[in-house]
C-alpha positions in Angstrom: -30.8 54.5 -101.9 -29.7 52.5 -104.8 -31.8 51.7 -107.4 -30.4 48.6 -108.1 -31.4 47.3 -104.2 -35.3 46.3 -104.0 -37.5 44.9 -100.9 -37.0 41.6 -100.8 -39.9 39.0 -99.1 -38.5 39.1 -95.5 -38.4 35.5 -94.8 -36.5 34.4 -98.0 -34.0 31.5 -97.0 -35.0 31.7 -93.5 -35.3 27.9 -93.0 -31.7 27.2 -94.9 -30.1 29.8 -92.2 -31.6 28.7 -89.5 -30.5 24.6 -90.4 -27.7 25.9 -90.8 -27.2 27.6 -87.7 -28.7 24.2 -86.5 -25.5 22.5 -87.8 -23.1 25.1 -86.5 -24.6 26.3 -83.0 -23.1 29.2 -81.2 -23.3 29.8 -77.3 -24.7 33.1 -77.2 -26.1 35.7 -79.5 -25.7 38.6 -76.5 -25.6 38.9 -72.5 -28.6 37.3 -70.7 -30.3 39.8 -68.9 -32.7 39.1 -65.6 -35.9 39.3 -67.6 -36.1 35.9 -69.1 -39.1 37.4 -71.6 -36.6 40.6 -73.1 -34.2 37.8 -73.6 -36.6 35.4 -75.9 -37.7 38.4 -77.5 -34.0 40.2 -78.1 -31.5 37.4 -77.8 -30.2 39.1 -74.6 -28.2 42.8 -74.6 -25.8 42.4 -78.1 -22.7 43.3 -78.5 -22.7 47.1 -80.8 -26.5 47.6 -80.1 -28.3 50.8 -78.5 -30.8 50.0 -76.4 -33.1 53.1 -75.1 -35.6 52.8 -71.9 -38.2 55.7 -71.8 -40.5 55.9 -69.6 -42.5 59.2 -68.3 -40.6 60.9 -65.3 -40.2 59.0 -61.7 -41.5 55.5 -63.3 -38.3 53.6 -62.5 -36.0 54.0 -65.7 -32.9 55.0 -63.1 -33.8 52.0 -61.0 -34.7 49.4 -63.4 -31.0 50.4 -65.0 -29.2 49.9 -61.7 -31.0 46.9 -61.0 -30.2 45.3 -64.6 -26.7 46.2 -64.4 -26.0 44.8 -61.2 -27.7 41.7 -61.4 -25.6 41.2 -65.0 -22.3 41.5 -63.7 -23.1 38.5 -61.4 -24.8 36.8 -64.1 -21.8 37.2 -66.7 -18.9 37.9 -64.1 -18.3 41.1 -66.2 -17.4 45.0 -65.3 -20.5 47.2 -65.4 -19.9 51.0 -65.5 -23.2 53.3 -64.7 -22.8 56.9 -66.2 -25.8 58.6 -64.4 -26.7 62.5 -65.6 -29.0 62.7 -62.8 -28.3 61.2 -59.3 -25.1 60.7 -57.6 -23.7 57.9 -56.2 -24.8 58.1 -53.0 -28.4 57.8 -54.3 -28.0 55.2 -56.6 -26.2 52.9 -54.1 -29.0 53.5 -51.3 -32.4 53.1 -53.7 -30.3 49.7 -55.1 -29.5 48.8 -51.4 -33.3 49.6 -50.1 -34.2 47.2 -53.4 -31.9 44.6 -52.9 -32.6 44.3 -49.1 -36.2 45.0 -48.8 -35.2 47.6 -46.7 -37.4 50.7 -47.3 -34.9 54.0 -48.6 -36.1 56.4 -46.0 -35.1 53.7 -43.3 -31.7 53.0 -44.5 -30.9 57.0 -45.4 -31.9 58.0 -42.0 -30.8 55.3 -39.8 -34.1 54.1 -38.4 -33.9 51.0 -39.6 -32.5 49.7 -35.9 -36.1 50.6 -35.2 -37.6 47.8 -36.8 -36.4 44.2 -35.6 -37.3 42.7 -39.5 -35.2 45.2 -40.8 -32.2 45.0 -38.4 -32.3 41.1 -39.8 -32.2 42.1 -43.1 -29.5 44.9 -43.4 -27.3 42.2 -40.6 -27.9 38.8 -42.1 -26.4 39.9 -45.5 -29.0 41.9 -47.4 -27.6 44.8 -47.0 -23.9 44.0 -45.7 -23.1 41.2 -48.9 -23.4 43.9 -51.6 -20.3 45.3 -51.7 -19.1 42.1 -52.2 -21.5 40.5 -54.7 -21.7 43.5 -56.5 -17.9 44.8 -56.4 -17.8 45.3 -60.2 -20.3 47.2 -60.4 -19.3 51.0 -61.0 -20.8 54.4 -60.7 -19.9 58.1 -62.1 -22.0 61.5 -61.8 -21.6 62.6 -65.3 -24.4 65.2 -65.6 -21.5 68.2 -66.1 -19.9 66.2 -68.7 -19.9 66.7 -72.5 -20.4 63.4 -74.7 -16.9 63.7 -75.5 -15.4 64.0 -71.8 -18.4 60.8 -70.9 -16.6 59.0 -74.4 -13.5 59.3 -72.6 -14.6 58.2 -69.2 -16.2 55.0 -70.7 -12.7 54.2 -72.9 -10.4 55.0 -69.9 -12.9 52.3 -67.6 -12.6 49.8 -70.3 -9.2 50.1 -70.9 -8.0 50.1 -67.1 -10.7 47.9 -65.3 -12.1 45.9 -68.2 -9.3 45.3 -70.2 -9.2 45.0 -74.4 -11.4 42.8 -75.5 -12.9 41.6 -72.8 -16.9 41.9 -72.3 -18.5 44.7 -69.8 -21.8 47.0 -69.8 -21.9 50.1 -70.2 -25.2 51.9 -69.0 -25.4 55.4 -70.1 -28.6 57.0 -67.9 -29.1 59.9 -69.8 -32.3 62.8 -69.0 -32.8 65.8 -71.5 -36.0 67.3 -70.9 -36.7 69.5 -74.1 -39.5 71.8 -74.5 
């Protein structure tokens, strides 16, 4: 703390910056996300921010990440790499699949889903066979072995192979420590 630095009134020359933003508009502030209410609240996911989802166990977090990263790399045409601590890739690809194509999981896991005439339409007509291509930048690594250092090299080895220097991409990091 310096005692030279004070609170200031927080909205001191607010309406001078934002005419003057007004006169010198930029395109984007950060990434759109799907949820048109986080982005007229946030500005979208920015560039150098954290961003932490917590929730209470099984409510969704893992999903809702998937989900959001998927959609965003055919929003923004960008590479999105999902370090999960929990689930492999198997599981994250069928509980996004069973989303995506209204498909229930246990169907799709266990091949029942040629039971049901609705769901044969949907995993046949492109629900569930158009993924790999809609979503083909969308990556996925176990990481829950890894130390933050070997996950810090991971995520700069991706970016530096499939992304490519300074170009944009997401990086989800799905991280669960339970602590007593």
């Amino acid at each position: 703390f310096d005692q030279e630095e004070e609170p200031k009134p927080l909205f001191e020359g607010f309406y001078d910056e934002v005419e003057e933003r007004g006169n010198n508009p930029f395109e984007e502030v950060g990434l759109a996300t799907p949820y048109p209410e986080f982005n007229r609240l946030y500005g979208g996911l920015r560039n150098k921010n954290l961003y932490i989802v917590a929730a209470r166990a099984k409510a969704g977090k893992s999903t809702f990440l998937a989900e959001m990263g998927c959609e965003m790399s055919v929003m923004h045409d960008i590479p999105v790499l999902i370090l999960d601590t929990e689930m492999s890739r198997d599981e994250v690809k069928y509980r996004s699949g069973a989303a995506k194509s209204e498909v229930p999981l246990w169907y799709l896991k266990t091949g029942n889903w040629r039971k049901n005439n609705d769901y044969v339409n949907k995993v046949r007509s492109g629900a569930a066979k158009g993924l790999a291509g809609k979503y083909k930048k969308v990556y996925h690594m176990a990481v829950g072995n890894k130390s933050i250092e070997e996950v810090a090299s991971i995520c700069r080895r991706w970016y530096l192979r499939i992304v490519g220097r300074g170009n944009k991409c997401l990086i989800i990091y799905d991280y669960v420590k339970m602590v007593g």
